[in-house]
C-alpha positions as CSV (number, residue, x, y, z in Angstrom):
1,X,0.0,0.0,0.0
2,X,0.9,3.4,-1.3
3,X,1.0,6.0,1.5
4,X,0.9,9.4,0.5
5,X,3.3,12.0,2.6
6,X,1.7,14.8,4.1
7,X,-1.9,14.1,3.7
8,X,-2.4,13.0,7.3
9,X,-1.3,16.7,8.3
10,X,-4.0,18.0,6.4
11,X,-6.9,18.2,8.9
12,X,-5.1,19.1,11.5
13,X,-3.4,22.1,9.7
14,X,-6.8,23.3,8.3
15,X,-8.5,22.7,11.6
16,X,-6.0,24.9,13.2
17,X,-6.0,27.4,10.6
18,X,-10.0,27.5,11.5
19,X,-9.4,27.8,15.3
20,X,-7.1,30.9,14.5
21,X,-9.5,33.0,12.5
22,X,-12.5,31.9,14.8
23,X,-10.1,33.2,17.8
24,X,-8.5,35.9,16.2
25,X,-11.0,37.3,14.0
26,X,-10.5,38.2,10.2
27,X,-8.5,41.1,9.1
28,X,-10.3,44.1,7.9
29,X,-11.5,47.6,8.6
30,X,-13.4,46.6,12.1
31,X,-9.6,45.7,13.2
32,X,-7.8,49.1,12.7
33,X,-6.4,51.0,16.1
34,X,-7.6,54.4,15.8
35,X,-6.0,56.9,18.4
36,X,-7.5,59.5,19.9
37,X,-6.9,63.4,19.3
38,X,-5.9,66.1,21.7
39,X,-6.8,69.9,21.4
40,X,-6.3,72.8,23.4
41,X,-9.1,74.2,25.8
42,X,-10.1,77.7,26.9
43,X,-12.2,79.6,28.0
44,X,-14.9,82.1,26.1
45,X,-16.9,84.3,28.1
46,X,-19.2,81.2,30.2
47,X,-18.2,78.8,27.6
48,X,-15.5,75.9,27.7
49,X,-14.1,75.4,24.3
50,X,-12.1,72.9,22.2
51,X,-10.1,74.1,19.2
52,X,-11.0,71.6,16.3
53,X,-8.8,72.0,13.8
54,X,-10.1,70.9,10.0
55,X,-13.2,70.9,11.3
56,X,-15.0,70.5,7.5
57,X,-18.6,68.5,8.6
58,X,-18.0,67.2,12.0
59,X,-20.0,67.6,14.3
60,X,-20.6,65.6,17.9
61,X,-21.8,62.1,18.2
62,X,-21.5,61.9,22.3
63,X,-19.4,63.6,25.0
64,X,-18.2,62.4,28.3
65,X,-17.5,64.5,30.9
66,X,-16.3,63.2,34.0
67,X,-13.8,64.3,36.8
68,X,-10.8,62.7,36.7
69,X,-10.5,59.2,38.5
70,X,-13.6,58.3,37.4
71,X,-13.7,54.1,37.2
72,X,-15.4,53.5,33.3
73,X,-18.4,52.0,34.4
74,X,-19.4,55.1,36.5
75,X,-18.4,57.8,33.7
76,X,-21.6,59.7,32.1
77,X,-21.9,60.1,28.3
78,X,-24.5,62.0,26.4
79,X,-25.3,60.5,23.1
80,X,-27.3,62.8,21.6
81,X,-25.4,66.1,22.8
82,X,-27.1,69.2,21.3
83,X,-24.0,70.6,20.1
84,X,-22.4,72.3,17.5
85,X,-18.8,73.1,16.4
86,X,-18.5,76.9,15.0
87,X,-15.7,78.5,13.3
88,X,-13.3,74.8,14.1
89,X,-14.6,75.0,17.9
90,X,-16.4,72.5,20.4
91,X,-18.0,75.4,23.0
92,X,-19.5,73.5,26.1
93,X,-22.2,76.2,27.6
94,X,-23.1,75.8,31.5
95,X,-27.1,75.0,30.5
96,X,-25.1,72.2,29.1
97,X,-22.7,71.1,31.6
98,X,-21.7,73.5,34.6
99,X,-17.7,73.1,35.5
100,X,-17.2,74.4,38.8
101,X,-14.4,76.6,39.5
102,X,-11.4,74.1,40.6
103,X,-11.0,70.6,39.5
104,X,-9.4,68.5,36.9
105,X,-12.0,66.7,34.2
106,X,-10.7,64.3,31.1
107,X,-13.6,65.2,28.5
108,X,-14.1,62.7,25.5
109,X,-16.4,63.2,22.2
110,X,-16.4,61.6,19.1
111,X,-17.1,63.8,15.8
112,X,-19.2,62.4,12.9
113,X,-18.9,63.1,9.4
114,X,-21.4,62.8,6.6
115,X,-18.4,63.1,3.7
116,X,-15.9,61.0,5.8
117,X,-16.1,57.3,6.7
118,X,-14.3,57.8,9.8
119,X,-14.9,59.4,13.2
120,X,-12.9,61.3,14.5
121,X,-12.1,60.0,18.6
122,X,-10.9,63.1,21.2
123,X,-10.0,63.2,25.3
124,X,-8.5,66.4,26.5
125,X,-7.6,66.9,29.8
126,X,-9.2,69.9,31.4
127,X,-8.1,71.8,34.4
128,X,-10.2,74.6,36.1
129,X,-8.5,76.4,38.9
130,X,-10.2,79.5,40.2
131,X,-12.3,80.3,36.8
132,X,-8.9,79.4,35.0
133,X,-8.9,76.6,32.1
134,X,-6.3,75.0,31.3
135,X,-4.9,72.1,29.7
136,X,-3.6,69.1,31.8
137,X,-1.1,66.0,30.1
138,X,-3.2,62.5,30.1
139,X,-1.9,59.4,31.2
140,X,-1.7,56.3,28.8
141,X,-4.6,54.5,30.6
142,X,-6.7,58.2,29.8
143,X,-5.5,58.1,26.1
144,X,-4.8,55.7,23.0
145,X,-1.6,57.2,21.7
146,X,0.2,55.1,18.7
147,X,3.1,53.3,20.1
148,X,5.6,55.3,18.6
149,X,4.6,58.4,21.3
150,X,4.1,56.1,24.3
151,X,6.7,57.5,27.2
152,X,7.5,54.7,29.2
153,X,8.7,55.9,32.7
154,X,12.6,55.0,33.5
């Protein structure tokens, strides 16, 4: 009797090539790391605002804003925020959300387009101290930076 070589690895190599796309899941556009944006903040008359730059179409999805610390499962999000940007700014009035006059707040939206495919994914840190805004670094687990700017601590 004639055996052939290699046929007896068959199954298990197609079975295992099975497993890994079952486990792994098939490349494609749902797979794609997509980090977020920063901006700047300030502060116009009562309003909080976010420079966005090449604005074009966008305009907000949802917005989180929580004080910093706050575990995920407890962070708020509005998904139906009525918001607007104007003239490549995100402006936060207090009927909308009031920001008292110290603390430190990580703010994320996410801006749809109806020309682009993509959304566009922001957190910006926000410090108030005595009516001041200011902008406050993130930390990696507050941000998804590419791994080319991740600062690992020495």
């Amino acid at each position: 009797m004639v055996k052939v070589v290699g046929f007896g690895m068959f199954w298990p190599v197609v079975f295992s090539g099975m497993c890994l796309v079952i486990l792994t899941g098939c490349p494609g556009q749902g797979d794609r790391f997509i980090p977020h944006e920063t901006t700047s903040v300030s502060k116009q008359r009562e309003n909080v605002c976010f420079n966005i730059t090449d604005a074009q179409d966008y305009q907000p999805a949802d917005i989180g804003i929580n004080p910093r610390g706050t575990p995920s499962k407890e962070k708020d999000f509005n998904f139906s925020p009525e918001l607007t940007i104007v003239d490549g700014g995100l402006c936060i009035p207090p009927f909308f959300y009031h920001f008292p006059d110290n603390g430190v707040f990580v703010v994320e939206y996410i801006l749809i387009s109806k020309k682009h495919d993509e959304p566009r994914k922001f957190v910006v840190g926000v410090g108030i101290n005595h009516g001041v805004v200011y902008n406050f670094p993130l930390t990696d687990r507050e941000i998804a930076r590419p791994y080319g700017l991740i600062k690992v601590s020495e």
